[in-house]
TORKOL-4160 file (C-alpha; in steps of 0.2 Angstrom, whole numbers, padded with zeros to 4 digits, m for minus):
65
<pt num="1" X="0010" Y="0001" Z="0014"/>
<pt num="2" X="0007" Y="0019" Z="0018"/>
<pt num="3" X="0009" Y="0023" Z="m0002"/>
<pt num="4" X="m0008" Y="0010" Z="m0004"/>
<pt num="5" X="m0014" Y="0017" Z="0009"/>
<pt num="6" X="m0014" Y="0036" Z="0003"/>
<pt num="7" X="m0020" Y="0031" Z="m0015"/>
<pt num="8" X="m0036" Y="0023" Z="m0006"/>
<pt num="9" X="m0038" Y="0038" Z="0003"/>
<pt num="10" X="m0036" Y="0050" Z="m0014"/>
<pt num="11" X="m0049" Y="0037" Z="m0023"/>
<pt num="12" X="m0063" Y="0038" Z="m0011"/>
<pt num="13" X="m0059" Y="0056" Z="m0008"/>
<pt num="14" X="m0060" Y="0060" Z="m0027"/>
<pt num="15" X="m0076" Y="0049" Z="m0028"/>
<pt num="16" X="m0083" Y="0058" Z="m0015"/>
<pt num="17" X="m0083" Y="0075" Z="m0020"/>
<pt num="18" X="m0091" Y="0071" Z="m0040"/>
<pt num="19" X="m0105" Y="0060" Z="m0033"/>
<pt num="20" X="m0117" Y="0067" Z="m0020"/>
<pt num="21" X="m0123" Y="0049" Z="m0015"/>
<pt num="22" X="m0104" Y="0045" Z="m0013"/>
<pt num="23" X="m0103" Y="0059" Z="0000"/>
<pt num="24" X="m0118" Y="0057" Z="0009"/>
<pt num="25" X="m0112" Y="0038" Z="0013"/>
<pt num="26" X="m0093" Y="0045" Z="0016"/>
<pt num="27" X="m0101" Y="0057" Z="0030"/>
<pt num="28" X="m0111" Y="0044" Z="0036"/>
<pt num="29" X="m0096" Y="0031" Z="0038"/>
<pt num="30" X="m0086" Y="0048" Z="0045"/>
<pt num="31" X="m0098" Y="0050" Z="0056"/>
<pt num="32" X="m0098" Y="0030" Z="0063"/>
<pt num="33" X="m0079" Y="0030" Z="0062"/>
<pt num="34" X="m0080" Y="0046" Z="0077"/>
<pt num="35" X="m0092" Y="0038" Z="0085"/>
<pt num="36" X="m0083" Y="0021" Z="0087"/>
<pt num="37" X="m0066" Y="0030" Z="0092"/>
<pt num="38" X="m0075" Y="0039" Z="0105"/>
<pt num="39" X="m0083" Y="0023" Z="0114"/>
<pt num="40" X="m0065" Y="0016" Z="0112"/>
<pt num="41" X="m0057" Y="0033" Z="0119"/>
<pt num="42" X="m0069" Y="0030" Z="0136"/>
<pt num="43" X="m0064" Y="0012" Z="0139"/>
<pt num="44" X="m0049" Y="0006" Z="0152"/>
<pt num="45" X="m0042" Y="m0007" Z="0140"/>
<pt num="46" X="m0041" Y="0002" Z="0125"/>
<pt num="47" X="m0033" Y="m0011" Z="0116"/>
<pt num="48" X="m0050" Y="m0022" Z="0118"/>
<pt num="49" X="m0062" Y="m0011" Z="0114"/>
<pt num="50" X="m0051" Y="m0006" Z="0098"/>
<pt num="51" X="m0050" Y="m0027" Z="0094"/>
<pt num="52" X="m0071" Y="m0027" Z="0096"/>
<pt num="53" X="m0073" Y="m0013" Z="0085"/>
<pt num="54" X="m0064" Y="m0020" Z="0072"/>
<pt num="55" X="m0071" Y="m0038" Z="0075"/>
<pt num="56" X="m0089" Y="m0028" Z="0072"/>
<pt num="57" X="m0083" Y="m0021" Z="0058"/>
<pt num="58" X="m0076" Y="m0036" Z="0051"/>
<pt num="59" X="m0093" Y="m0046" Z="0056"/>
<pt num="60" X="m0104" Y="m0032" Z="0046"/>
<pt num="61" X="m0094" Y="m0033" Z="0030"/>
<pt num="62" X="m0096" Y="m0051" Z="0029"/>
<pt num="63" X="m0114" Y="m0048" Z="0032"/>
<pt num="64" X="m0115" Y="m0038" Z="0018"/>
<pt num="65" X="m0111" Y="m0051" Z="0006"/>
C-alpha cells in the first residue's frame, strides 16, 4: 500500500512543479489539509472529528461529480 501510496505522491508532486495552475491548486488543497488537521488537533475526541473530516471530504468529492 505504501509503494501506491509514494507513486501517488511522486505524480502529483511531479505535476505540480511543470504546471503553475497544478501548483496553485496543490497550495490551496495543502493549505485545506493544515487547516483541517488543526480543527481536529483542538478537538477532545480526536478520533471524531478526524471521521467528520473525512465524511466532508468524502461528501464534496461526490458533489463534484
Amino acid at each position: 500500500m505504501s509503494i501506491l501510496l509514494r507513486k501517488l505522491a511522486r505524480y502529483v508532486t511531479q505535476k505540480a512543479a511543470s504546471d503553475p495552475e497544478a501548483r496553485e491548486k496543490v497550495a490551496r488543497a495543502a493549505s485545506g489539509l493544515v487547516k483541517e488537521a488543526k480543527q481536529i488537533a483542538k478537538e477532545d475526541d480526536r478520533a471524531y472529528a478526524a471521521g467528520r473530516a473525512f465524511r466532508r471530504a468524502f461528501d464534496k468529492l461526490q458533489n463534484d461529480r
